[in-house]
GULUM-720968 format. One record per residue (C-alpha): residue in one letter; x, y, z. Coordinates in pm, whole numbers. Layout:
<sites>
<r->A; px->X; py->Y; pz->Z>
...
</sites>
This chain:
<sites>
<r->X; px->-5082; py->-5844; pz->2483>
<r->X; px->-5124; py->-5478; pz->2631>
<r->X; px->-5298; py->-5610; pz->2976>
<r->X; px->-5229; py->-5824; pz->3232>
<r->X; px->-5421; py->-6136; pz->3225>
<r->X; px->-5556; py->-6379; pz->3528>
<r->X; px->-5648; py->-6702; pz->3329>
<r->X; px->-5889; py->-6960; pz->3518>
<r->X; px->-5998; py->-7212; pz->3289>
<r->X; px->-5845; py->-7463; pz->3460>
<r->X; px->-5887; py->-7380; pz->3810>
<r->X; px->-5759; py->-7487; pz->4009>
<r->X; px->-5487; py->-7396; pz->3825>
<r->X; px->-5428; py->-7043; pz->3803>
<r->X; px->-5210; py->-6868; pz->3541>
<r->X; px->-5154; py->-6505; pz->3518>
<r->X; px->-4988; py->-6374; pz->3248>
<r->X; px->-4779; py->-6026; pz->3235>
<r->X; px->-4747; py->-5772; pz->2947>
<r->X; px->-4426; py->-5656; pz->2874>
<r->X; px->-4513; py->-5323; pz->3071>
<r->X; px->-4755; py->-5367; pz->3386>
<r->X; px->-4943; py->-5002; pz->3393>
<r->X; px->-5167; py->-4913; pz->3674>
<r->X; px->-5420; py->-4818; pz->3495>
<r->X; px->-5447; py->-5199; pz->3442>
<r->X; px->-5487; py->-5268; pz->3757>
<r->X; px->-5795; py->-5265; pz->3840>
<r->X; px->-5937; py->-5499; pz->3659>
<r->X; px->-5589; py->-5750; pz->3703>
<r->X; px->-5669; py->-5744; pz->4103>
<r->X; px->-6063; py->-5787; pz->4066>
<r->X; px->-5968; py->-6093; pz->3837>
<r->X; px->-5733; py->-6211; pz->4091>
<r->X; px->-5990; py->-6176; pz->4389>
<r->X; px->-6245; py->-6326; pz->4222>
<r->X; px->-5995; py->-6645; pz->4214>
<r->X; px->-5993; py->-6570; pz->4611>
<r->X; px->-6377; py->-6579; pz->4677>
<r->X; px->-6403; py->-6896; pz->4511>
<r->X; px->-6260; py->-6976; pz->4828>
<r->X; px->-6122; py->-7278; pz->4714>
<r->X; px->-5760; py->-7414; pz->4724>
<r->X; px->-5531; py->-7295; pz->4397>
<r->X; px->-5241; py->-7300; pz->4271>
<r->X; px->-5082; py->-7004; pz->4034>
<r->X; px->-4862; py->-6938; pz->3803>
<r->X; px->-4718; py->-6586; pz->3751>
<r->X; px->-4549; py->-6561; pz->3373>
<r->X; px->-4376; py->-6266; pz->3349>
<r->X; px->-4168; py->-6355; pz->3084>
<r->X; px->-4259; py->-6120; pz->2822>
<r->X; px->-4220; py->-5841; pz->3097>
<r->X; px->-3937; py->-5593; pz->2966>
<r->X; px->-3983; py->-5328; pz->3282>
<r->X; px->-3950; py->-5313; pz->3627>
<r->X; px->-4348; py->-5172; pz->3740>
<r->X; px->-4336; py->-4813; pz->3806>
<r->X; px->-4406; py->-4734; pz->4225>
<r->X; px->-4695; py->-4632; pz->4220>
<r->X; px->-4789; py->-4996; pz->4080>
<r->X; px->-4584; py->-5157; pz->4347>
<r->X; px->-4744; py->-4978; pz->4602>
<r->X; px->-5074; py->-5079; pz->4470>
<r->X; px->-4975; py->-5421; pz->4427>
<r->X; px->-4856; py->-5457; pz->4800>
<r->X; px->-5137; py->-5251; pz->4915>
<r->X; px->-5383; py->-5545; pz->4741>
<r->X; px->-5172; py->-5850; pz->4869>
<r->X; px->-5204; py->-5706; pz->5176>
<r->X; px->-5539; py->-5672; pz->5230>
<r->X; px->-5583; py->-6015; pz->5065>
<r->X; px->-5309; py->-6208; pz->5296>
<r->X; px->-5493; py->-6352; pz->5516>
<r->X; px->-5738; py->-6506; pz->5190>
<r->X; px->-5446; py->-6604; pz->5000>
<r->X; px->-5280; py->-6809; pz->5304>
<r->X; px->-5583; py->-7006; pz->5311>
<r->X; px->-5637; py->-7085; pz->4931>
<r->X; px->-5286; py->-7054; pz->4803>
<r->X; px->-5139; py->-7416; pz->4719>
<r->X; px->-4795; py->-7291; pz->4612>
<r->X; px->-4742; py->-7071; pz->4292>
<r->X; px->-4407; py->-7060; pz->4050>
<r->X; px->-4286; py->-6710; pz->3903>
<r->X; px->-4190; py->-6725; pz->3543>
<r->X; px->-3839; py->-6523; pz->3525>
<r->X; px->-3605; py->-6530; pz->3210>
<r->X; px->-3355; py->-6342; pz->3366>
<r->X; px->-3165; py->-6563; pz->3581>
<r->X; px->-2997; py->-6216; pz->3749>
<r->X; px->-3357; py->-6187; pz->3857>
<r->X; px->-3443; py->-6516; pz->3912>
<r->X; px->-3171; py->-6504; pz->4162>
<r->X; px->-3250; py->-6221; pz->4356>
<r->X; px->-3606; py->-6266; pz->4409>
<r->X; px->-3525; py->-6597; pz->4475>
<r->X; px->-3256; py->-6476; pz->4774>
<r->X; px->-3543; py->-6232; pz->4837>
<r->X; px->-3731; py->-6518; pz->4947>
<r->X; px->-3543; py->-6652; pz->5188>
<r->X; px->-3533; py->-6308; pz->5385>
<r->X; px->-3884; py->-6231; pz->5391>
<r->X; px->-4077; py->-6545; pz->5267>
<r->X; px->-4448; py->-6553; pz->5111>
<r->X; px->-4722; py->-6676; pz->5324>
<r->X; px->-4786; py->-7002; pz->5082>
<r->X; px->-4508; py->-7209; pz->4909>
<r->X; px->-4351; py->-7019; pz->4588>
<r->X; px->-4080; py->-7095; pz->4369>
<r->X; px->-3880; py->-6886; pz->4105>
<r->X; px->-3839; py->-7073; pz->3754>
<r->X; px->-3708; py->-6986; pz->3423>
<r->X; px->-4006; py->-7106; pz->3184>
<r->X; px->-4400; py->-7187; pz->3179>
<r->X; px->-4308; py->-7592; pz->3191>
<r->X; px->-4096; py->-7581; pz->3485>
<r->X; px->-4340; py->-7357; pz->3659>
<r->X; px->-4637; py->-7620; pz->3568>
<r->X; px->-4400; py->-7937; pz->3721>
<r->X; px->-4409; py->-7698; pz->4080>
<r->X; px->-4742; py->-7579; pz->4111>
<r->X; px->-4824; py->-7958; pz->4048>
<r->X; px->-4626; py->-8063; pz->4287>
<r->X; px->-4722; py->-7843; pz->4536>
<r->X; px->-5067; py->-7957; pz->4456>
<r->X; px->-4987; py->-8292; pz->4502>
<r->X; px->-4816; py->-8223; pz->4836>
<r->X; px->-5106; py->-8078; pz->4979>
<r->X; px->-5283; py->-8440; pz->4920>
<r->X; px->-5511; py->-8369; pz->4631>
<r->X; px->-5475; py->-8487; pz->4329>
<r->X; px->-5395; py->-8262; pz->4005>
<r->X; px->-5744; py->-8210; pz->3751>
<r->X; px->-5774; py->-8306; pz->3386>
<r->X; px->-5705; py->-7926; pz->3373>
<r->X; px->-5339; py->-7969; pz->3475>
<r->X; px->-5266; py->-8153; pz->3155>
<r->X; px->-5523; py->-8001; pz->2937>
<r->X; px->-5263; py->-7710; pz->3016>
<r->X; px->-4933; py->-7907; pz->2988>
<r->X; px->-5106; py->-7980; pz->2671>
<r->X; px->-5176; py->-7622; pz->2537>
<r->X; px->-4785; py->-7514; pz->2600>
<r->X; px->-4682; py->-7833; pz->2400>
<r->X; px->-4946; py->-7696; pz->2081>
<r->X; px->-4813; py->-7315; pz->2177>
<r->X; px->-4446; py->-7416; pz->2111>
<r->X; px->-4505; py->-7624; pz->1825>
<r->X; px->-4656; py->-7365; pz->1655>
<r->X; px->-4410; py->-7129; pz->1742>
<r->X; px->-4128; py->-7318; pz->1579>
</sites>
């Protein structure tokens, strides 16, 4: 996968996937994906897998990327259930974790090491905010379960 993908089929459960190099010329079309989520304006949950991502983003795609969050903030406080970041690395996983606790998100998020643990947060988090999870929750749980078998 050369592009970064926002997947919505089971809204409200979000998942956006990461390529193993996040290019700005990508995003464009990654953010307009993403804010369409927004002006659903309903409540979501996300999950960010970046574990096929093999480079830090270049800073002219950070910039863009804060520039966007941002500007959305004040949209994504309102919608945003809680989302999970996929991170293999635990190095990483650590320090964006410890990040977090300096300068925290505006919604709930969580650091994880793999798809399934990030699907058991957002669900709780979605649970926590007194809703119950959609069919689309385990329709998911159920496509990582076919992906991995099929892998191995």
């Amino acid at each position: 996968m050369l592009e970064p993908k926002v997947d919505d089929r089971y809204f409200p459960l979000v998942v956006n996937t990461i390529p193993e190099r996040l290019r700005a010329e990508d995003l464009p079309r990654f953010l307009a994906e993403s804010e369409r989520v927004l002006k659903r304006g309903e409540p979501y949950v996300t999950i960010s897998d970046t574990s096929r991502t093999r480079e830090i983003p270049n800073a002219t795609v950070r910039k863009a990327l804060a520039e966007w969050n941002k500007r959305v903030e004040p949209q994504m406080k309102q919608f945003t259930l809680g989302s999970a970041i996929v991170i293999t690395s635990p190095l990483v996983r650590g320090g964006l974790t410890a990040l977090f606790w300096l300068a925290p998100p505006p919604y709930p998020q969580q650091v994880v090491a793999t798809v399934e643990d990030a699907l058991e947060v957002v669900t709780r988090y979605y649970s926590a905010s007194g809703r119950t999870p959609p069919a689309g929750f385990a329709a998911y749980a159920a496509e990582l379960r076919a992906t991995r078998r099929a892998a191995s």
